[in-house]
C-alpha positions in Angstrom: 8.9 1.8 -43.1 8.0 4.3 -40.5 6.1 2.9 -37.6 3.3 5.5 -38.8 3.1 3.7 -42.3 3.1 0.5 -41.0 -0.2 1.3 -39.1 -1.4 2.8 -42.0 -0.9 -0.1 -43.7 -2.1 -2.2 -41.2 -5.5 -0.9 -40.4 -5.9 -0.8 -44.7 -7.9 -4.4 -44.5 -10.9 -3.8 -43.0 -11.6 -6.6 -40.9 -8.5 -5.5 -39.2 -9.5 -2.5 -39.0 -13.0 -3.3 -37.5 -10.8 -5.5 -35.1 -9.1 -2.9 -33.9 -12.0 -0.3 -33.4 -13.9 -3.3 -31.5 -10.7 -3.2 -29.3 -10.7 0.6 -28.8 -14.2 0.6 -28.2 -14.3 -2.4 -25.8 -12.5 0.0 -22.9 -10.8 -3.3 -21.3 -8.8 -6.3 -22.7 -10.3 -8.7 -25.3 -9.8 -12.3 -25.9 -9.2 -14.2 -29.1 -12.7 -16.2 -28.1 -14.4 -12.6 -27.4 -13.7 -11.4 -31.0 -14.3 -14.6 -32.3 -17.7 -14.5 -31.0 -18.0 -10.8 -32.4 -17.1 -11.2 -36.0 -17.7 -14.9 -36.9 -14.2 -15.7 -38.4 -12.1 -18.9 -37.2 -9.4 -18.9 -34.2 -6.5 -18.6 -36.5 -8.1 -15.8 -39.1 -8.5 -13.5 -35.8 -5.0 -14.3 -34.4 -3.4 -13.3 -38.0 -5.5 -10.3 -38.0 -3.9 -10.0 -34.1 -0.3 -10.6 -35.1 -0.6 -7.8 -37.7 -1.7 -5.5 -34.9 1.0 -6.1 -32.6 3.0 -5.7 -35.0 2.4 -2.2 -36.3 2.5 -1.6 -32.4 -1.3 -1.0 -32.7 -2.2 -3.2 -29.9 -0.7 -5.2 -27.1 -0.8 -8.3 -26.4 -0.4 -10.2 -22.6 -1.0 -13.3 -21.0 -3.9 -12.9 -18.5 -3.6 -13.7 -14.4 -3.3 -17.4 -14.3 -6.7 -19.4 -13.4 -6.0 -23.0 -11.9 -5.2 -25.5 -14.4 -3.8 -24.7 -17.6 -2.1 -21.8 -20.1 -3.4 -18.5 -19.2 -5.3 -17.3 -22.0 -3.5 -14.3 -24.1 -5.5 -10.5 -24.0 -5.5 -7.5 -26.4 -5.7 -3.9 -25.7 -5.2 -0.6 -27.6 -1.1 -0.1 -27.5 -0.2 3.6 -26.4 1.7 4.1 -29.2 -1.6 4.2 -30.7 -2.6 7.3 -28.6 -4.2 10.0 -30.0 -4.1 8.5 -33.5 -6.5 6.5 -35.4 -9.5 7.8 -33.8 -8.0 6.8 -30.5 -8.2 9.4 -27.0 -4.7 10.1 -25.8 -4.2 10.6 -22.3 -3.9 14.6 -22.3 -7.5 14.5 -24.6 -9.3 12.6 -22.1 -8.0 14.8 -19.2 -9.4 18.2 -21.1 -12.4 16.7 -21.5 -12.5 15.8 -17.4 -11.3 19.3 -16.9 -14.1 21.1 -19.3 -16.8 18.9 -17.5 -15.1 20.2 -14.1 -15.8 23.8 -15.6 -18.9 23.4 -17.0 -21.2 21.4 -14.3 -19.2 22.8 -11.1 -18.7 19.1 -9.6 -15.3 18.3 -7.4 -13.1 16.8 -9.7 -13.5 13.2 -7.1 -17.5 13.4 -8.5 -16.1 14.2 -12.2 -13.5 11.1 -12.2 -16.5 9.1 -10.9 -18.9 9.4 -13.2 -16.4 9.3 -16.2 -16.1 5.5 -14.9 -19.3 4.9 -14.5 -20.2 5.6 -18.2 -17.7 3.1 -19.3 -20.1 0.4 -17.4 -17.0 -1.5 -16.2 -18.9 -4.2 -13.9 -21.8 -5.0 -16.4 -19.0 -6.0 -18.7 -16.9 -8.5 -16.0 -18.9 -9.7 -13.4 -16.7 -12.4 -12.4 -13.6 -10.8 -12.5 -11.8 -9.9 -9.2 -12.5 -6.5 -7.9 -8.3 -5.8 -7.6 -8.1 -7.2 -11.2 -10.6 -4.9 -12.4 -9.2 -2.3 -10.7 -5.7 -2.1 -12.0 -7.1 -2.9 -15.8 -8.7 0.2 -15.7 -5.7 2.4 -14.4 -3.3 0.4 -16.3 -5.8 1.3 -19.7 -5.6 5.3 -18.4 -1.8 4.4 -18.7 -0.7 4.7 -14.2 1.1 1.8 -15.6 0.0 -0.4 -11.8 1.3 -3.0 -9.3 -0.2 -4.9 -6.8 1.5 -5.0 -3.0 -0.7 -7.2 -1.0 -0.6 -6.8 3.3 -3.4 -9.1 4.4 -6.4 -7.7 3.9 -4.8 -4.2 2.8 -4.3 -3.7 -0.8 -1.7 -1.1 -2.6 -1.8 -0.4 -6.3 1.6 2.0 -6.7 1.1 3.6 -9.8 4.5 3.6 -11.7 3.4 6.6 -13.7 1.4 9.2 -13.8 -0.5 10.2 -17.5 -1.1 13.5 -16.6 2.0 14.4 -15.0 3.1 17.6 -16.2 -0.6 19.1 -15.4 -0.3 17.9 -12.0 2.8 19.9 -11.0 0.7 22.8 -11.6 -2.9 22.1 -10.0 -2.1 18.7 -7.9 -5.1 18.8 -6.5 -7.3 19.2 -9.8 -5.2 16.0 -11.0 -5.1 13.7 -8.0 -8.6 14.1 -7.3 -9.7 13.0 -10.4 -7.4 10.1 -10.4 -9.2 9.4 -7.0 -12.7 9.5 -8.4 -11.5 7.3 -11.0 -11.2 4.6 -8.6 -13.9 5.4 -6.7 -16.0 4.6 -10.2 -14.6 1.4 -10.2 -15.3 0.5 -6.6 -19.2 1.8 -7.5 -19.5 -0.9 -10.4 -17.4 -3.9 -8.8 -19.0 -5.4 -5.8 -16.7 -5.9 -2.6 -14.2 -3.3 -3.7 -13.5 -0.3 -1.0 -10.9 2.6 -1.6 -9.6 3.5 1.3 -7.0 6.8 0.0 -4.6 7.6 -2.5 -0.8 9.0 -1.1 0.3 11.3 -3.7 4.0 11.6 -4.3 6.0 13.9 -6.8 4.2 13.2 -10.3 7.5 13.3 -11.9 8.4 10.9 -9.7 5.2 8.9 -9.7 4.9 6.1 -7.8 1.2 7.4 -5.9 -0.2 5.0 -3.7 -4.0 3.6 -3.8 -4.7 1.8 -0.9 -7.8 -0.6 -1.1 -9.3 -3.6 0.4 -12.2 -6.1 -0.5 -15.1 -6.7 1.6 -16.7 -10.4 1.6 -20.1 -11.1 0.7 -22.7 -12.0 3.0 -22.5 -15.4 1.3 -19.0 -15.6 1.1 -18.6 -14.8 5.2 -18.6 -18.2 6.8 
């Protein structure tokens, strides 16, 4: 069975399939508990549902940043083998749409990757979570596929890849710019979080460099 047919055939019960668009539409990982909450079923009826995704390579699942005490809890996000399929935005139909906004309201492309963040509302949805964390989810969902290099204070998310790599050889500027904006979004919704620059490199070499830094609060500062 194609991998195709297996997705067919996975998203052909639908409570699966509802699990799934919850996913898509979330815009961030989800938790077993999260969809548990969502749809009413037991533990166990959402993890089968789960195991079916992963399988047809649908979704993805990880173990989240350990917490203190305890097994990290396991997350779920749209799988980018599921790009552009099943009512799901690949990478190059998200960028056309940031390039026809560019066109259409006349805003920098830095303003443009903004305000594409912002929409998505990323701080009303994880208030708690740490501003670096939050950060790198969001570039890892736009598939910059990011690590974490920590200097002190100074922060460096290398992104291993870049989505929209072949557009960038020809307008690099267009390209990194929005990727720039991007973060700046982020930083806008998630308190304490400052972008500082992005290094460009080669896209078809990726490995661009946002450098960062989190502020303390005035409660946090001793």
């Amino acid at each position: 069975m194609s991998t195709l047919q297996q997705q067919a055939k996975a998203l052909g019960d639908p409570t699966r399939h509802a699990i799934f668009r919850f996913i898509v539409q979330a815009g961030d990982v989800v938790d077993v508990a999260e969809l548990t909450e969502h749809f009413g079923f037991n533990h166990n009826a959402i993890r089968q549902h789960l195991a079916k995704l992963v399988d047809a390579d649908l979704v993805t699942e990880a173990r989240a940043p350990s917490r203190g005490r305890g097994r990290p809890k396991l997350i779920y996000k749209v799988s980018p083998a599921a790009e552009s399929r099943w009512g799901v935005a690949g990478p190059y139909e998200r960028l056309s749409w940031l390039l026809t906004e560019i066109v259409r309201s006349g805003d920098t492309p830095v303003e443009v990757g903004r305000r594409a963040i912002e929409r998505q509302r990323l701080g009303s949805q994880a208030p708690d979570r740490d501003p670096i964390e939050t950060l790198v989810a969001e570039m890892e969902r736009s598939g910059f596929e990011p690590t974490v290099r920590r200097r002190g204070e100074q922060v460096e998310v290398v992104l291993g890849a870049c989505p929209f790599a072949s557009t960038a050889q020809i307008d690099p500027d267009t390209v990194c710019n929005l990727h720039l904006g991007m973060a700046y979004g982020v930083a806008q919704l998630v308190d304490g979080l400052v972008i500082d620059e992005l290094l460009p490199r080669d896209p078809r070499l990726a490995n661009c460099r946002l450098r960062c830094h989190v502020t303390q609060s005035d409660e946090e500062r001793p």
